[in-house]
Steps between C-alpha positions, in 0.01 A plus 500: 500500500510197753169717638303587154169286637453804721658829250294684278507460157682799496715383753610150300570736220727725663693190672537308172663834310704506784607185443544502137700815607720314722575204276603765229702626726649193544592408173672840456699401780604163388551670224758723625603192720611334111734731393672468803565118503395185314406167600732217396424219287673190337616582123340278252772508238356470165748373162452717155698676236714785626370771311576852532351817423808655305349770299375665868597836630677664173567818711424793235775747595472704136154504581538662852790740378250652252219517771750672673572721254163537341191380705298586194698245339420217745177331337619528136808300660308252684263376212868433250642265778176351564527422085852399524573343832782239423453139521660179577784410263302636168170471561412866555161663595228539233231729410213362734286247305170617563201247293256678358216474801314712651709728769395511875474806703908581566438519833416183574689305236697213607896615484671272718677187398590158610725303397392268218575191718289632759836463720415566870587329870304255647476630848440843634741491804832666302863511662782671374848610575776741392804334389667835424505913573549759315869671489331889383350687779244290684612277778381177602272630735325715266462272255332225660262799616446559161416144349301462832260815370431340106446186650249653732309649181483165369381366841223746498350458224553147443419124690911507527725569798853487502783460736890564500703224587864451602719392199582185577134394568310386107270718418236618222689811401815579460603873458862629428721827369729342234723681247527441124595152461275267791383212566420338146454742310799458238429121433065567499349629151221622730669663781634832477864606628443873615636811348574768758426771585144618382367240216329219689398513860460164553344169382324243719387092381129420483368243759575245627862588478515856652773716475588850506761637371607898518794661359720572776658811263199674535497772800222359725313709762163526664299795348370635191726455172685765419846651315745577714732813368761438822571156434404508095324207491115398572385403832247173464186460707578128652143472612344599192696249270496227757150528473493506144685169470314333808227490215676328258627232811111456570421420122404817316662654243499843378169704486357656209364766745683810513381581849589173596847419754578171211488738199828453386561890536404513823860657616418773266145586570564465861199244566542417856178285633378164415223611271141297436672393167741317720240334739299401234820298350604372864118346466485357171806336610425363814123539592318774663428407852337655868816557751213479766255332630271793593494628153133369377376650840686831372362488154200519668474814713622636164877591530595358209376880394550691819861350556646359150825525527536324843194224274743483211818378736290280710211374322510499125295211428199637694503861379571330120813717473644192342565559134449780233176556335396432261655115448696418196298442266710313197415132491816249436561355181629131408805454312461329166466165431908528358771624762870521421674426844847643527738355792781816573756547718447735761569847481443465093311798282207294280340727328152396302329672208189501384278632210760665279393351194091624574621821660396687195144381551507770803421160746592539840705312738428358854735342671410256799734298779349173629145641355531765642520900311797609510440919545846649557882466448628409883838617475826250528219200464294559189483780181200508296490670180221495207612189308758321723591459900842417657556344794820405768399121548481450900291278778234880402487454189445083436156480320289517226499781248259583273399750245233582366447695168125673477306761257233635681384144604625286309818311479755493245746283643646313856855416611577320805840450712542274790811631648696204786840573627789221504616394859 
C-alpha cells in the first residue's frame, strides 16, 4: 500500500482486502492469544449488600429420571417445574403476569433479566480464585480447566476478561466446593446451606460481592451430564453449571428463554451456549460497545453481513446488534400522590394487595417497581399474582411499589408502597 500512487485501481483494491484480511486475521489470533492468558489489573473493590442468588440451580433429578424413562415425557415435565420452581423461603414462582398488550413476535421478545437493582461491576478487568476443590471425581487440575472454559464463553461474548489468582491474593471472585453447612449460610435468611446430592447445584452472590459456591456432594466431571448406573449417582457437567452461575455473578438472573443457558432449567434442557438472549442482557446491563478500533472501517466493506458472528463479538455497536427489536414499548407510570413506606428487616416476606374489594368489577391489575412494569414473578426475589405481590425485602428489592387497578382504560383504584430496610 506504501506504493498505491503508482497501482491500479484494481491493484489498491486487491492490497486493501488483503489487508482487511490480515487484520482479521489478527484479531482471531489475539483472540486465541485471550483465552490463553489475561492481562493484570488493580481490583477496584466496590462495598454493597451481599446478596445471593439462592433459588439458582434446583437440579431436577425426578425430572431427568422420567426423561430417562420416558423421553416422550420430557416436555410435559419441563413446562410443571417451570410453573412450580421453588422459591426463597415462601415466596414461590407464579403464573407469569402477562398485561394485556399487544404480543411481539416470540422470537425476538425480550426474555432475559436483570436484576432489579441493575447490580453489576464497575470495571471490566475480573479476577478470581478457587478457595476450594472438589472431593468427587475431578481433580484440581481439571477443574480449573473447566472454570477456565465458562469463563472463556463469557469473555467472548462480553467486554469482560477474567483471571485466576492465587488464594491469598484479593480478588473479584471467589469460587469454592463446600458441603451442606458453609460459610454463612445457617445464620443468612438469604443464603442457602446446600442439600446433597442432586437438589441444588450451586448458588453464586450478585455483583459486587462475587461468589460461587458449588456443592462439593455433587460428582463433578468435565463432559456432558449424564446418570451413571456404575457409581448410581449423576455425573454433573462442571463447565456447563459454572457457566450458568458466572451469569448470575455478572448480574443476570434467570431467563425467560427456554433456549437460553440462564433459563432456570437449563441443566435439564441441556442449553449449552451463551445465547443472543444472554448478550442482549450483558448489554442492557452494561452498554453495548466496539472491542476494536477497525470496526466502522469493517462495517463498511459490509461484514457486518458477510461475517456476523465474528461483527457480533467484536463490533456490536456498529453492526446495531445491540439490543432486541422492537424496544419496549410500555411507558413508566408515577406513583400516587399517597405512598405508605414500610421500613423491614431484612430477609422479611411483605406481601401487598391490591383491588380485592373492585375485583368483581373484572378491573385489572398492574403492578410496577420504581415506575417501572413489573412483567414476571423472578423467583426467590419477587411473586406476582392477580391481586397481591410478595416480596423477600433485600438491597434488590428497596423501592417503590405500585399498583395500578384499570378497566379497559380507565382506573379504578392506586396503591403505593415504599419499601426501606433497617440497618
Amino acid at each position: 500500500m506504501g506504493s498505491g500512487a503508482t497501482g491500479t485501481r484494481d491493484n489498491r483494491r486487491q492490497a486493501d482486502a488483503h489487508m482487511c484480511q490480515n487484520d482479521m486475521d489478527q484479531v482471531e489470533q489475539l483472540s486465541a492469544n485471550r483465552r490463553k492468558s489475561f492481562l493484570s489489573v488493580d481490583k477496584k473493590k466496590s462495598n454493597g449488600c451481599r446478596t445471593i442468588v439462592g433459588f439458582l440451580c434446583i437440579f431436577p433429578v425426578v425430572a431427568l429420571l422420567a426423561i430417562v424413562g420416558d423421553p416422550a415425557g420430557a416436555a410435559v415435565q419441563k413446562s410443571q417445574e417451570d410453573a412450580t420452581s421453588p422459591g426463597l423461603h415462601g415466596v414461590a414462582a407464579s403464573a407469569l403476569h402477562s398485561p394485556a398488550f399487544p404480543p411481539r413476535p416470540p422470537a425476538r421478545r425480550k426474555r432475559y433479566t436483570i436484576t432489579p437493582g441493575h447490580l453489576k461491576w464497575d470495571h471490566f478487568n475480573l479476577t478470581y480464585k478457587i478457595l476450594s476443590f472438589p472431593r468427587n471425581l475431578i481433580n484440581a487440575r481439571d477443574t480449573r480447566k473447566g472454570l477456565a472454559a465458562a469463563f472463556r464463553m463469557w469473555s467472548e461474548v462480553s467486554p469482560f476478561s477474567f483471571r485466576e489468582v492465587p488464594r491469598h491474593v484479593a480478588s473479584d471472585l471467589k469460587i469454592g466446593f463446600y458441603s451442606i453447612n458453609h460459610t454463612d449460610c445457617l445464620e443468612s435468611l438469604i443464603h442457602h446451606c446446600f442439600d446433597g446430592t442432586t437438589g441444588e447445584l450451586a448458588h453464586a452472590f450478585f455483583p459486587p460481592n462475587g461468589e460461587i459456591h458449588f456443592d462439593d456432594h455433587e460428582y463433578w466431571i468435565l463432559g456432558n451430564t449424564r446418570f451413571s448406573w456404575k457409581k448410581g449417582v449423576w455425573l454433573t457437567d462442571l463447565v456447563h453449571v459454572a457457566a450458568h452461575e458466572i451469569g448470575h455473578a455478572l448480574g443476570l438472573m434467570h431467563s425467560l428463554n427456554p433456549n437460553a443457558l440462564m433459563h432456570i432449567n437449563a441443566t435439564l434442557t441441556g442449553k449449552k451456549t451463551i445465547s443472543q438472549d444472554e448478550v442482549w442482557g450483558i448489554h442492557r446491563l452494561y452498554g453495548c460497545q466496539d472491542r476494536l478500533f477497525m470496526c466502522p472501517s469493517w462495517a463498511q466493506k459490509g461484514f457486518c453481513e458477510k461475517r456476523r458472528k465474528l461483527m457480533k463479538k467484536h463490533c456490536p455497536s456498529t453492526c446495531d446488534f445491540c439490543y432486541e427489536f422492537p424496544f419496549p414499548t410500555v411507558p413508566p407510570t408515577l406513583p400516587p400522590p399517597r405512598t405508605k413506606t414500610k421500613t423491614v428487616s431484612e430477609g422479611r416476606n411483605v406481601t401487598f394487595r391490591c383491588g380485592q374489594k373492585i375485583i368483581h368489577k373484572k378491573g385489572k391489575v398492574y403492578w410496577y417497581k420504581d415506575k417501572e412494569l413489573l412483567e414476571y414473578s423472578y423467583p426467590g426475589y419477587l411473586s406476582l399474582n392477580e391481586d397481591h405481590m410478595s416480596i423477600i425485602a433485600n438491597a434488590i428489592n428497596e423501592g417503590t411499589y405500585t399498583c395500578i387497578v384499570k378497566k379497559k382504560e380507565r382506573i379504578l383504584t392506586t396503591y403505593s408502597w415504599r419499601i426501606r430496610l433497617k440497618h
